[in-house]
C-alpha positions as CSV (number, residue, x, y, z in Angstrom):
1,X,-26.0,-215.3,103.6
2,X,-24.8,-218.8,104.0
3,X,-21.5,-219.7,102.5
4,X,-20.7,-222.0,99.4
5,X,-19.5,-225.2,98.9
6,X,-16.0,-224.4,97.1
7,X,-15.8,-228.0,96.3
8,X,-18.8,-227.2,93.3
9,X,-16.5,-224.3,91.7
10,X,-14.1,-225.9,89.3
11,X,-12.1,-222.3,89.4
12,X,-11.3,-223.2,92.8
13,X,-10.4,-226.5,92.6
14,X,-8.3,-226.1,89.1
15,X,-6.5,-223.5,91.6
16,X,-6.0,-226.4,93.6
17,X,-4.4,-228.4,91.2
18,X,-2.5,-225.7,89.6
19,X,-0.5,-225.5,93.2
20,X,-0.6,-229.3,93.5
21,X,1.2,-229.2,90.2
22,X,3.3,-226.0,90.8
23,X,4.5,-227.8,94.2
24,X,5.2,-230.9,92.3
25,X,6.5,-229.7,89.9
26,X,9.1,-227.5,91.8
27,X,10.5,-230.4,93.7
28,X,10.4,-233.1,90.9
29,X,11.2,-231.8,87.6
30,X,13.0,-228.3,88.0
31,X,13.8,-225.4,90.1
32,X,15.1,-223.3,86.9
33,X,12.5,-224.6,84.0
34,X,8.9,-223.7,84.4
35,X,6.2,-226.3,82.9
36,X,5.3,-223.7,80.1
37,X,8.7,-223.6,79.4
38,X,9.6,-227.3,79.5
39,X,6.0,-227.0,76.7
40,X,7.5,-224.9,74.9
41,X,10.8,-227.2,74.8
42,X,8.3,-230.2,74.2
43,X,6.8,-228.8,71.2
44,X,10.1,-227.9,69.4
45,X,11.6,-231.5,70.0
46,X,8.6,-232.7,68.2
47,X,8.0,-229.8,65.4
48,X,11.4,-228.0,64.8
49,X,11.5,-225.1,63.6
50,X,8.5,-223.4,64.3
51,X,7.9,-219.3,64.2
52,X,6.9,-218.2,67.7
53,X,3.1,-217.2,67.1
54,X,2.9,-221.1,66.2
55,X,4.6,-222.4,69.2
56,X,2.7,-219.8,71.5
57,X,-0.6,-221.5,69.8
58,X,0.2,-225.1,70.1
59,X,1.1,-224.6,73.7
60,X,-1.7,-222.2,74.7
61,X,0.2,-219.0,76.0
62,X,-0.8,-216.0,74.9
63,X,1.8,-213.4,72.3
64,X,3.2,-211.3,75.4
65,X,3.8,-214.8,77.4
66,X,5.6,-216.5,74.6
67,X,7.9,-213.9,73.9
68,X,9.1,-213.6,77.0
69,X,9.0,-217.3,77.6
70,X,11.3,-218.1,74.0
71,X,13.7,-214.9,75.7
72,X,14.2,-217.2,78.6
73,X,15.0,-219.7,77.0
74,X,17.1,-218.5,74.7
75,X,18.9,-216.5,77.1
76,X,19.5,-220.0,78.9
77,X,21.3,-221.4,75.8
78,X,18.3,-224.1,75.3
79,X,16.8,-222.2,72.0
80,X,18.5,-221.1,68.8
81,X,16.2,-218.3,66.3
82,X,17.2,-218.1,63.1
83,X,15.8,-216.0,60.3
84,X,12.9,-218.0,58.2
85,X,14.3,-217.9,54.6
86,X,10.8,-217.4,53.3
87,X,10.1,-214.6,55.4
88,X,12.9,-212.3,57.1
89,X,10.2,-210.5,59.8
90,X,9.8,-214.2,61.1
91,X,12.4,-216.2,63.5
92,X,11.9,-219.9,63.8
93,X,13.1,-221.8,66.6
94,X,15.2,-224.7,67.1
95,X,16.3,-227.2,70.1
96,X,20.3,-226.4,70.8
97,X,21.9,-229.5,72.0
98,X,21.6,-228.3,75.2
99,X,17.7,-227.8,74.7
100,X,17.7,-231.0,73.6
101,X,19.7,-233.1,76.9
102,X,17.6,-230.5,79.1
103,X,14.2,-231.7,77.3
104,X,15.2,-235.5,77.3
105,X,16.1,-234.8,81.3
106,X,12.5,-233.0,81.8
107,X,10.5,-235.4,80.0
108,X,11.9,-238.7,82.2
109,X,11.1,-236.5,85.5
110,X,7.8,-235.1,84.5
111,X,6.5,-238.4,83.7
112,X,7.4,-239.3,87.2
113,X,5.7,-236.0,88.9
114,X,2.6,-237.2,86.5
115,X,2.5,-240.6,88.5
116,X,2.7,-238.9,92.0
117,X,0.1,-236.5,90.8
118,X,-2.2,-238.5,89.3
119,X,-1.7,-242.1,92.0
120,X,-5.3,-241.1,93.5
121,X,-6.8,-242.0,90.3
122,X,-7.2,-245.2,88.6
123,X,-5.8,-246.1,85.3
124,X,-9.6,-246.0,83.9
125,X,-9.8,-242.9,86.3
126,X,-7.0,-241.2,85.0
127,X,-8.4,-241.6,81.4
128,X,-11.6,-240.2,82.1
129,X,-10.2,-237.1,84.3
130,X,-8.0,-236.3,80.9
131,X,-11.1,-236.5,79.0
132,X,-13.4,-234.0,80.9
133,X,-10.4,-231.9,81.6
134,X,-9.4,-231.9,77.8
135,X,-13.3,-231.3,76.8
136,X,-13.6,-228.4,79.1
137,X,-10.1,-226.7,78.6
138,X,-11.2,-226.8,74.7
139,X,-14.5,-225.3,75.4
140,X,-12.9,-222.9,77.2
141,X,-10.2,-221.8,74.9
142,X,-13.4,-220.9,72.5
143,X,-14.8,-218.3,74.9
144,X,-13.8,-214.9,73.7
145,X,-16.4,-212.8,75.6
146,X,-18.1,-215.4,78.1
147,X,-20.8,-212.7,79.3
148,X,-22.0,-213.0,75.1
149,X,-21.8,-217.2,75.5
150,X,-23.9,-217.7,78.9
151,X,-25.9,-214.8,78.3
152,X,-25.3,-213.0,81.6
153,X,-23.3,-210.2,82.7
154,X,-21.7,-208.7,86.1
């Protein structure tokens, strides 16, 4: 059997870019801070005080992720938790001053990794690759069992 063309599987070539980015990423932005982290720090500088399930939704990492990502960071002296009022089983989660300077710091670096990443592309380029990559991430975050959705299974 002859082999295929791994250029016409987009798991392959997402993996690609995932080590592109990881590479990048590594020697640009941060050693210590991991992008989902540097998401989660993202989101809070724009939302304060979200509860964790929230934060773990807008950034798309899963309950068992989060937790251990908001640990981290927390751990790091970047997040404070405090006790919702409304609800004492819930903790929501603040920027310390620290996770503040360390998200202003990421943010001016990863917009430069995103240049370096993305110079292959043209500025019309670059908006259609977020497009398509944005439509199929979306489609994919609505597949709960995708044997049901294509109708096939292994």
């Amino acid at each position: 059997m002859a082999a295929v063309d791994l250029t016409t599987h987009p798991g392959h070539l997402a993996r690609r870019l995932q080590q592109a980015h990881y590479l990048l990423w590594n020697t640009m932005v941060s050693e210590e801070i991991t992008s989902p982290q540097f998401a989660v720090l993202n989101t809070l500088a724009d939302e304060p005080g979200l509860d964790q399930r929230t934060v773990g939704e807008r950034v798309g990492l899963d309950r068992s992720t989060i937790a251990e990502v908001i640990s981290r960071l927390t751990r790091r002296g970047l997040l404070d938790k405090v006790r919702d009022p409304q609800d004492g089983r819930r903790f929501l989660l603040r920027l310390t001053d620290d996770g503040e300077r360390t998200h202003r710091k990421l943010t001016v670096r990863t917009a430069r990794m995103n240049q370096v990443f993305l110079a292959p592309l043209s500025a019309d380029e670059q908006t259609l690759f977020f497009e398509l990559i944005q439509r199929v991430a979306d489609a994919a975050e609505g597949l709960r069992n995708p044997a049901e959705v294509v109708g096939t299974e292994r």
